[in-house]
N, C-alpha and C positions, 0 to 999 in steps of 0.2 A: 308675407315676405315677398317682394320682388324678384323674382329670376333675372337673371343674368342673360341676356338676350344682344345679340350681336351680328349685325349683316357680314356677311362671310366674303360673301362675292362682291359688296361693294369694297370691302378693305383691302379684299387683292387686286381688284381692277385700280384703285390708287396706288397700291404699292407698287403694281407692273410699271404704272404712266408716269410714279414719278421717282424711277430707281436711283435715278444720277446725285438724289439729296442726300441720299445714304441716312443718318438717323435722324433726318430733320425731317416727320411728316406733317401729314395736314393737323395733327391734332399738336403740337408744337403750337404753344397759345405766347411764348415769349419775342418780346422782338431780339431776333438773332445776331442783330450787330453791335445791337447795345450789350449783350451777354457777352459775345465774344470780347466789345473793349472793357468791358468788366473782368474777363474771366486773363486778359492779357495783364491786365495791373497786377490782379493777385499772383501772376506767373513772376512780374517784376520783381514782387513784396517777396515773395518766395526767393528768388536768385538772390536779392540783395540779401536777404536771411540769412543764405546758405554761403557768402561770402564773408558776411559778419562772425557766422559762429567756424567759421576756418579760420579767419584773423585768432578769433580769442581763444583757440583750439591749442595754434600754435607760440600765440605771445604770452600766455596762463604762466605764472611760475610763483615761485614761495611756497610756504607748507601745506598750504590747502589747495594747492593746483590741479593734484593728479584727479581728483573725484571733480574737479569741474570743468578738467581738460575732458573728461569722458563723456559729461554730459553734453559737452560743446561738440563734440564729435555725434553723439548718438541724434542731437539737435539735428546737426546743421545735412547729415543723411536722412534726416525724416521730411527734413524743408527740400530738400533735394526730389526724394519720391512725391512730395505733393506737386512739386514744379512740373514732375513727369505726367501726374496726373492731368492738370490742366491742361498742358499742352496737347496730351491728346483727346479731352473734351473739347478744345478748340478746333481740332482738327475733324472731330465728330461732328462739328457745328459747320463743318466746311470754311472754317476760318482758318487765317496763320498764325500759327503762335509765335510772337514778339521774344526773340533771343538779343535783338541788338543792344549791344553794349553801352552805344549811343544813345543816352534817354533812359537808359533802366532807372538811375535813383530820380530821375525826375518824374515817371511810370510808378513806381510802388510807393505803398501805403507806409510805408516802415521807412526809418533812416539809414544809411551804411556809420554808426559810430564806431568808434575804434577802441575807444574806451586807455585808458593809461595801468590801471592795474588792476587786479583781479574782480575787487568789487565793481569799482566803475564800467568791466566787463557785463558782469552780471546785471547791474544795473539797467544798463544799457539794451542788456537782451531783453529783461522783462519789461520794459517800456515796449519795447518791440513786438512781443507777445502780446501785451494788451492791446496797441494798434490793433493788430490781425486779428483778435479774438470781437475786438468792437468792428470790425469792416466785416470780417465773414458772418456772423450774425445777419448784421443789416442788409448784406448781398442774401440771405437764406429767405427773411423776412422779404425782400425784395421779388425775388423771383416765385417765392408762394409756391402755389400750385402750376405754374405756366410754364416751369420746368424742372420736375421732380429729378429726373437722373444728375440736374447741376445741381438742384439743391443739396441733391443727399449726399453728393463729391462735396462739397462746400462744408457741409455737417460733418463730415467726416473728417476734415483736413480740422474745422474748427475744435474738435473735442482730443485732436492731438495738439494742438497749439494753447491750449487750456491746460492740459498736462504738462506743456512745456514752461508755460507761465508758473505753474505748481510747483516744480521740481526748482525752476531759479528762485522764486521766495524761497522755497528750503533750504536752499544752499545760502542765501543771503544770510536769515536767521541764524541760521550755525555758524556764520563767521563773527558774529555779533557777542 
């Protein structure tokens, strides 16, 4: 078995020279500006998310409202935290995270639909979900090994947007 063997003093004479990078070192194998305009779209996809499931949060009505008004809500706070996350992996990347208004649905991977009634609602989200569960994949597959800490923020926001996709088939189903 190989031992684990690591220069000590050369990693901190790097780390002293090059403090100002913050979590971007030399062993950072990805290119940093293509991750950041990658990691700014899905910040897009996300905001636009999180403005679609407050539309459908608060326009939901008829008998099967209240259980998909909740899920529109628990959605569109999970899209919200993952926004948060990226924006500060962005900011760990010494980039700026992309809030402007100007550009967001032309920026994200996802549409803003508004949808006309309850299913069309739902519809419309899980279309939405599928987008983001095929972009963040291929963004995971993408960055590989060249930047595990985005990757596994990427894995992580994916496997709740997977869940989110799950739960709107179920509700689709059941109104069927």
């Amino acid at each position: 078995m190989n031992e684990f063997v690591s220069d000590l003093k050369k990693i901190k004479e790097r780390a002293r020279a090059h403090m100002e990078k913050g979590a971007v070192t030399e062993g950072y194998k990805a290119d940093v500006k293509a991750v950041i305009k990658v990691l700014n779209e899905a910040l897009a996809t996300e905001l636009v998310c999180v403005l679609r499931y407050k539309r459908h949060y608060y326009m939901a009505s008829g008998l099967n409202s209240e259980g998909a008004k909740a899920e529109f809500l628990q959605h569109a706070n999970e899209e919200s935290q993952h926004a948060d996350w990226l924006a500060t992996r962005i900011t760990q990347l010494n980039g700026e995270p992309d809030f402007n208004p100007e550009g967001l649905s032309s920026r994200s991977h996802s549409e803003y639909a508004e949808g006309s009634d309850l299913t069309s609602m739902l519809r419309e989200d899980l279309f939405a979900e599928r987008i983001a569960i095929e972009t963040y994949a291929e963004i995971a597959r993408w960055l590989a090994d060249k930047d595990p800490t985005t990757k596994n923020l990427i894995v992580d926001i994916l496997k709740v947007e997977e869940e989110h996709a799950e739960d709107l088939k179920s509700m689709l189903e059941n109104m069927s």
